[in-house]
N, C-alpha and C positions, 0 to 999 in steps of 0.2 A: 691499792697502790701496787706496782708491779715489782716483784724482788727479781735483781739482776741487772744487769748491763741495757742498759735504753738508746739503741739508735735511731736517728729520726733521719728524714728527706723531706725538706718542702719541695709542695708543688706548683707551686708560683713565686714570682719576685717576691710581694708583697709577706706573706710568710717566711722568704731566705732572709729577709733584713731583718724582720720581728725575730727572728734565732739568734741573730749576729748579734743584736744590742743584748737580749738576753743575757749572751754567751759576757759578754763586752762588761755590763751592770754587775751581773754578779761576781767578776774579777775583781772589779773595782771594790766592791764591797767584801772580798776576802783581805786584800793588801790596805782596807781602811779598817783593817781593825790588829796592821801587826805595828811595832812599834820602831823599826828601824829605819832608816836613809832610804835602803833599796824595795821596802814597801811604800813611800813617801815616791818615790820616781815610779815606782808601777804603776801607781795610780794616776799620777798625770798622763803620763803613756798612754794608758787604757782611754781615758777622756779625751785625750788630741785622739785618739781610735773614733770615738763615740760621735764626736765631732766632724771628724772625717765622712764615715759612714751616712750621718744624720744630714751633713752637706748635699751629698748626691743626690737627694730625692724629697720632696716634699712630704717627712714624718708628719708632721702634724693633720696635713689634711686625711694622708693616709689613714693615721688611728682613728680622727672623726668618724672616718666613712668604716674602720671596721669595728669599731662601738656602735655605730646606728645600725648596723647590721644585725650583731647581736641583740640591740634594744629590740629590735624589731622582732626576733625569731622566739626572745625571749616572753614577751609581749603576749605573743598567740599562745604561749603554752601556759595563761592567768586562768584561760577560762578549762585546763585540764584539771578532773577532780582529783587524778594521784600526784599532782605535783605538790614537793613541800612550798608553799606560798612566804612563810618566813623567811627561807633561804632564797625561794625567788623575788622576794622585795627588797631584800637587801643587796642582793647581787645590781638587780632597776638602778637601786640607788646611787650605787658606786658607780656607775656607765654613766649614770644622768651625772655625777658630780665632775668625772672625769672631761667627758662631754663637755660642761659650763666653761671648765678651768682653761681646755685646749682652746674654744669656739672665744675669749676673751680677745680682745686685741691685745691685751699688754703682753699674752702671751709667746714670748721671742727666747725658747728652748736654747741654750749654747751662747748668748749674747755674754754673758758676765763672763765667759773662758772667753769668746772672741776677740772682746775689746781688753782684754790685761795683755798690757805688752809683755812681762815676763813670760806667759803663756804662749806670746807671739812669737816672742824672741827664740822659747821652748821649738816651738811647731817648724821653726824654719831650717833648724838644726838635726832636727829629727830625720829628716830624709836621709840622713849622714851616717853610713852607719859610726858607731860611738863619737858622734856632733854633739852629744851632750857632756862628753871629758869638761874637766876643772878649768883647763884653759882656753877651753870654746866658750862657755858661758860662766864668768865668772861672778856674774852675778845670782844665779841661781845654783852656785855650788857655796854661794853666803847665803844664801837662803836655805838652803837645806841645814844649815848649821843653826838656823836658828829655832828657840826652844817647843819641844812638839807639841804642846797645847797652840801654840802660835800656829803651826802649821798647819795642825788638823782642822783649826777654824776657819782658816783661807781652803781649805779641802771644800769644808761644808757649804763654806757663801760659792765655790766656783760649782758646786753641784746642783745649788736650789732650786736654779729654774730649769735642770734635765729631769726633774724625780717625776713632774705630770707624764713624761715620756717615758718614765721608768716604771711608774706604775701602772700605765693604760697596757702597753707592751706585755708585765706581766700578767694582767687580768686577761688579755686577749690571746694570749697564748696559754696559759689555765683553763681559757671557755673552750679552747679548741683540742688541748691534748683530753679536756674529761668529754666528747665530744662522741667516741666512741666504747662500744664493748669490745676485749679483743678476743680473735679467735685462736686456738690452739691448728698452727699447721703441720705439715712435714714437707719440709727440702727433699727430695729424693737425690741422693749423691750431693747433698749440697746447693741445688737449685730447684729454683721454687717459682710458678708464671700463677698469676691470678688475673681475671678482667675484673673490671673498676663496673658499678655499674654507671649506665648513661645517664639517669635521670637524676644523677647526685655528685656532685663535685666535691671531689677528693680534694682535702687540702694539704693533708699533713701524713704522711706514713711513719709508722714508730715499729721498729720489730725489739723485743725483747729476748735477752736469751741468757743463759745462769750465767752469773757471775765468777764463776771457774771454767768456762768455756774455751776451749782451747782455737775457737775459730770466732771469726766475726764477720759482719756482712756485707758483703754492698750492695747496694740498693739503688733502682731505677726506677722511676715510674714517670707516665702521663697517662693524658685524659683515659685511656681505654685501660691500659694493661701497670702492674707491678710487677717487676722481677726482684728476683734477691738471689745472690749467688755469695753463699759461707766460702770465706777464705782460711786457712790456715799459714801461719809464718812462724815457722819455730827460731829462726833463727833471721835478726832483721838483718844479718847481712847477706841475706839471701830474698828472692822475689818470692810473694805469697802464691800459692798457688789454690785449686777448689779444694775444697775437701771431698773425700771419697765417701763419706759417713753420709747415712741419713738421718737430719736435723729435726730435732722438737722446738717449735719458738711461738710465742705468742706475736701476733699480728692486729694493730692497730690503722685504722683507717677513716682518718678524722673527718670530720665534712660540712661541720656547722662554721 
């Protein structure tokens, strides 16, 4: 596991969405576990997010096609003798199960927050900025008053049928961040060019750098080449600029 600050770049659609709901789920899942009003409204926030997001693009077919993927890659590597087989049949398993659950028909990710009119009521307010005030929706400023076992279970039932999406998503972003070894480079002055090779498509760039670091990077890539250029900003009311230092950072370059 890598000690220190982890920034990533996807390098396709398909992978910027799989970050977003990441990013999105595990919100949700820090504000479902505090106890007050304005954790109880984070969390729907985040899910009209999730929702939103999950709207624009066919998730579902998407994770099918990048579960079969993995099945597949994972598949050829039964017959390698240093592979652990335990861990790789359990891993099969979880794909195949996830696989079944998405490829069902009943399966309609977001239908249970779609059709609650509260939630409607929520979503339509929401473009507003503070459309959620006590006297904008006064029915879900009573609903928040009511007692938090009540509310965490209406949490639970409006999340049940995101979790196949929530799970495949983190599986498929676990197969792809352990996906790589990373190398140790140097930024000279802070900038740093690498070519990609051609016969392997890069999916995911992650650079690493200590956690007390006084700079961070940005990062660019496609098919042929990475950049990364360390900025430093000492003061954010001021623009960042390069750093002058040359950089030690570990470099990830996912591909499966």
């Amino acid at each position: 596991m890598d000690i220190g600050i982890v920034y990533e770049q996807p390098l396709n659609e398909r992978v910027r969405t799989l970050l977003r709901l990441d990013y999105l789920f595990k919100l949700a899942d820090h504000h479902m576990g505090g106890l007050s009003e304005w954790d109880v409204r984070s969390v729907l926030y985040t899910l009209l997010d999730i929702i939103d997001l999950t709207g624009r693009t066919d998730i579902k077919n998407e994770l099918i096609k990048e579960l079969e993927r993995h099945a597949g890659t994972f598949r050829a590597l039964q017959t390698n003798p240093g592979v652990d087989m335990k861990r790789l049949d359990m891993v099969l398993n979880d794909i195949q199960g996830y696989l079944d659950e998405l490829r069902d028909i009943n399966c309609q990710p977001g239908q249970s927050l779609k059709q609650d009119e509260l939630i409607n009521s929520l979503k339509q307010r929401n473009a507003i900025s503070g459309g959620s005030c006590n006297f904008d929706l006064p029915a879900y400023h009573q609903w928040l008053h009511r007692p938090l076992e009540i509310q965490r279970q209406r949490l639970e039932e409006w999340q049940q049928d995101l979790r196949i999406i929530k799970k495949s998503v983190f599986l498929v972003l676990n197969v792809i961040r352990n996906s790589s070894r990373p190398t140790t480079e140097i930024a000279d002055k802070g900038f740093f060019q690498k070519s990609l090779e051609q016969n392997i498509q890069c999916q995911l760039i992650r650079v690493v750098t200590p956690a007390d670091a006084a700079y961070y990077p940005e990062i660019s890539a496609g098919k042929h080449r990475v950049t990364v250029r360390f900025m430093e900003q000492a003061d954010t009311a001021h623009r960042p600029t390069q750093t002058d230092i040359d950089v030690e950072f570990k470099l990830h370059c996912c591909t499966l």
